[in-house]
C-alpha angles and dihedrals in degrees: 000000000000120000116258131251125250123185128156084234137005130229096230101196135148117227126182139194093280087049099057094046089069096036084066089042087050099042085047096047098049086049096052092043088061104046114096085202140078103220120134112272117223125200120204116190133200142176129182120183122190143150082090117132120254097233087063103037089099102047079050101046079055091049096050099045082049101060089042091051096047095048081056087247110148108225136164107216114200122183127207119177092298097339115107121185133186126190118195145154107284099239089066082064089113094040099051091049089059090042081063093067096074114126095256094053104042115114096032134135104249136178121195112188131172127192128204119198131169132186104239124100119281113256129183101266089036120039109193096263138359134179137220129210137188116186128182147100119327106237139187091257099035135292126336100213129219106176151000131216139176128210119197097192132074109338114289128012107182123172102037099098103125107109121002102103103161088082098076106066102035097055102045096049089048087050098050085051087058096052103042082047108011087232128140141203123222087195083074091081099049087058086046089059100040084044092052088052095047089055092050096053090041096052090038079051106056100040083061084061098051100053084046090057110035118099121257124210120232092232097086101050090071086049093054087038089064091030081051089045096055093041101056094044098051088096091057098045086047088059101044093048085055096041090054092048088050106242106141126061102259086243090076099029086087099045096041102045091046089045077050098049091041090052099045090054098047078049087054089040100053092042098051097039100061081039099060078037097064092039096095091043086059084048099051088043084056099043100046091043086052092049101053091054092057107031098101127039101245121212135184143212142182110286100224107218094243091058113111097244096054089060089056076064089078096092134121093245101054088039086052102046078045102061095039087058102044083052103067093049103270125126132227110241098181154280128279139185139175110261164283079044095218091081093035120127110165118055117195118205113192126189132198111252119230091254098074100250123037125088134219113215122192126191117218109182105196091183127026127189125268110207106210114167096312107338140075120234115197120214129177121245140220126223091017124238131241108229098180148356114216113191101191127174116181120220129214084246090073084249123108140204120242137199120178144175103218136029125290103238082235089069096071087055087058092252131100117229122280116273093351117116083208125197124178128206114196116271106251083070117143098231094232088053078050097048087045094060102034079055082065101047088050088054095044089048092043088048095041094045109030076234107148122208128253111245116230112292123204108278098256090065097048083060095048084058092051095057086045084055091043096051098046090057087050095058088032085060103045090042086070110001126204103286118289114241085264111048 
C-alpha cells in the first residue's frame, strides 16, 4: 500500500481527458522552454491505481486492458496484491485517463505521473530531469484531483507525499495560465527544484524529531552494556593471546599491553558514561509519551452515518478495506469515535466475524499529527491510513482475548494490559492471516480455561465494552504511571 497523502487542504478539481492533455503540453513546454540545449527530450508516463479489493484486482486487470486496447493505446498492466500499474507512451496520456472511467475502476485512488528528461547538463532554471504527479479518485469522466506534486531527480517518484505542501498552488495556477494563454514560465523549474529540496530537509527533519522523541525500553541497555564491554577488551585480549604464544619480545609484552588496557577502559568510560547520560532522557520520553495516552479518560459513542466524520469515510481506502472484509462473510456492525466527534480523528469500524463472536476492528486515522519544532500541527489525510487491526473476542469471565497488530502502549511500561490475555502480529500482517491466528488463541484459551466465549452483542453494547475497557487501563495506569526521571 501506498502512503497516504496529508495536506493541510485538497484541490478538489475534476479533470478530464481534454484537461490532462494539456497538463503533459504544459509540463513539456515549460520544460523545453527552459532548457538552453538542443538534446532530444524524452517523456516517460505512469499511472498506479490501488484501494481495489483483491477479490476484484483480476476482473479489473482484464477491464482495464480492455478499454486500452480498444482506444488502440499500447499499455503494459501489471497487478500486486491491490496495487495496479500501467506503463504507457506519454502521448496516451489522455487516453488512458478516459479509459479510467470504466465501471470496475471508478472510485480508486489513482496517480498519474510523467517525467521529462533530456540529455543535456542540469542548469538552474532546468534540472535534468523533473516529474509531475496528480493524485486523486478515479471517476466516470476522468480523474478528481487532490493534489499535485513535482520531483526534480530521476523520472517518478510516486508515494512520498506526506509533507511537501508548497506544490499545490503554484502549479495550478501556473497550469490554468497555460490553458486560458497557452504561455509558459521557465522560472517553474527552478521552484520544482528548491521545493524538492525543501521537502527533502523537512521530512529529514521531522523524522529527526520522531526517533528523538520515541520511548526506549531499559532492556537493551543491559544488552549494549555487555556488546560495549567485548569490544573494548578485544585489544587486551589481543595482547595477552599473543603474549601467551609468545609473539612479541617479552620487553614490549609489559607497555603494550598497559597503553592497550588504558585505552580499552577510556573506551568503557566514555561509552558508559554518555549511556548512563542519556538514561533519564529515555525516562522523561516515556513518561511524557505515557502520559499523553492516558491523560485524559477516553470514551466512545456510535458514529450516525449523517456526522461529518463518517463522510470523510468515502474514501478508496475504507471502500476498499470494506469490501475486503464483507467479502470474506463477516458483517459491519458499525463505526465509533471518541467524542465529542467533532475533535475526533481516528474512526474504528468494526465488523462481526463469521464465528459468532469475535470482532474485527479496523483504525481509520482522517488527520494525523504533524511534529514541527514543539507543537503538533493536525492535517487531514487522503486516503486515510490504517493505523491498526484489533481482532477481540470477550469471555463470560468479564476477560477478553486480544490480537493486534501493533504494540499496547502498556507494553513499553513491562505489563500486559488488565484483564486482556494480549498477542501482537507484525504489523505487515495481512488481517485474515490475523483473524486466522487470534481464532487459535481463543480455542487454546477455551480449551486451557473451560472460559466460553460471549456471543456478538448489538453494537451499542460493544461500545459500552470499549469505554469499560477504557476506563480499567486508566485507572491500571495511574495506579502505577511510566517511571519518573529518578527512579
Amino acid at each position: 500500500m501506498l502512503p497516504s497523502l496529508s495536506r493541510d487542504g485538497f484541490l478538489d478539481v475534476d479533470w478530464d481527458r481534454a484537461a490532462f492533455d494539456d497538463l503533459l503540453e504544459f509540463w513539456v513546454r515549460s520544460f523545453d522552454t527552459a532548457r538552453t540545449d538542443d538534446t532530444v527530450m524524452k517523456v516517460r508516463a505512469g499511472v498506479r491505481l490501488w484501494c481495489f479489493p483483491r477479490a476484484a484486482g483480476a476482473e479489473l486487470e482484464r477491464a482495464l486492458s480492455g478499454a486500452l486496447a480498444a482506444a488502440g493505446v499500447g499499455a503494459a498492466v501489471r497487478r500486486a496484491d491491490d496495487t495496479l500499474t500501467i506503463t504507457f507512451d506519454a502521448p496516451a496520456l489522455g487516453l488512458v485517463v478516459a479509459a479510467l472511467g470504466t465501471r470496475a475502476a471508478r472510485g480508486l485512488a489513482v496517480e498519474v505521473s510523467f517525467a521529462v528528461e533530456h540529455g543535456g547538463a542540469p542548469t538552474a532554471f532546468c534540472p535534468k530531469s523533473a516529474t509531475l504527479v496528480a493524485l486523486g479518485e478515479t471517476r466516470a469522466e476522468g480523474v478528481f484531483v487532490k493534489a499535485l506534486c513535482g520531483h526534480a531527480g530521476a523520472g517518478p517518484n510516486p508515494g512520498a507525499w506526506t509533507y511537501g505542501t508548497e506544490w499545490d498552488g503554484p502549479i495550478l495556477d501556473a497550469f490554468e495560465e497555460f490553458r486560458a494563454t497557452r504561455a509558459v514560465s521557465p522560472q517553474l523549474m527552478s521552484l520544482a527544484h528548491e521545493s524538492e529540496q525543501n521537502r527533502r530537509t523537512l521530512a529529514e527533519y521531522l523524522a529527526r524529531q520522531e526517533r528523538a522523541s520515541a520511548p526506549r525500553r531499559e532492556w537493551p541497555f543491559a544488552l549494549r552494556f555487555v556488546v560495549y564491554a567485548a569490544l573494548c577488551a578485544l585489544p587486551v585480549l589481543a595482547m595477552l593471546a599473543m603474549q601467551l604464544l609468545e609473539a612479541m619480545p617479552p620487553n614490549q609484552n609489559k607497555l603494550l599491553l598497559r597503553l592497550a588496557g588504558g585505552l580499552s577502559a577510556i573506551t568503557f568510560t566514555i561509552v558508559m558514561l554518555r549511556e548512563l547520560a542519556d538514561a533519564p532522557a529515555r525516562r522523561r520520553a516515556l513518561r511524557a509519551a505515557s502520559d499523553e495516552n492516558y491523560r485524559t479518560l477516553m470514551r466512545y459513542a456510535p458514529l450516525p452515518p449523517t456526522d461529518e466524520l463518517a463522510q470523510q469515510l468515502d474514501d478508496p481506502l475504507v471502500r476498499n478495506v470494506t469490501a475486503d472484509v464483507l467479502a470474506e462473510g463477516f458483517t459491519l456492525a458499525g463505526d465509533g469515535a471518541d467524542v465529542p466527534h467533532e475533535s475526533a480523528t481516528v474512526v474504528h469500524r468494526v465488523f462481526r466475524a463469521p464465528d459468532g463472536v469475535t470482532y474485527l476492528v479496523f483504525a481509520f486515522a482522517t488527520e494525523s499529527p504533524i511534529r514541527i519544532e514543539n507543537a503538533n500541527v493536525w492535517r487531514a489525510r487522503w486516503p486515510v491510513v490504517c493505523t491498526s487491526v484489533l481482532c477481540q473476542t470477550f469471555l463470560r469471565e468479564a476477560d477478553r482475548v486480544e490480537t493486534m497488530n501493533h504494540e499496547h502502549p502498556f507494553a513499553a511500561l513491562g505489563r500486559t494490559p488488565p484483564c486482556v490475555h494480549f498477542a501482537t502480529v507484525p504489523p505487515e500482517t495481512y488481517w485474515l492471516d490475523q483473524y486466522r491466528e487470534h481464532l487459535e488463541r481463543v480455542k487454546d484459551w477455551a480449551a486451557d480455561t473451560g472460559s466460553r466465549p460471549v456471543k456478538h452483542e448489538p453494537f451499542e453494547r460493544y461500545v459500552e465494552r470499549q469505554n469499560e475497557i477504557t476506563e480499567l487501563e486508566y485507572v491500571a495506569y495511574w495506579n502505577r504511571p511510566a517511571p519518573a526521571p529518578s527512579e
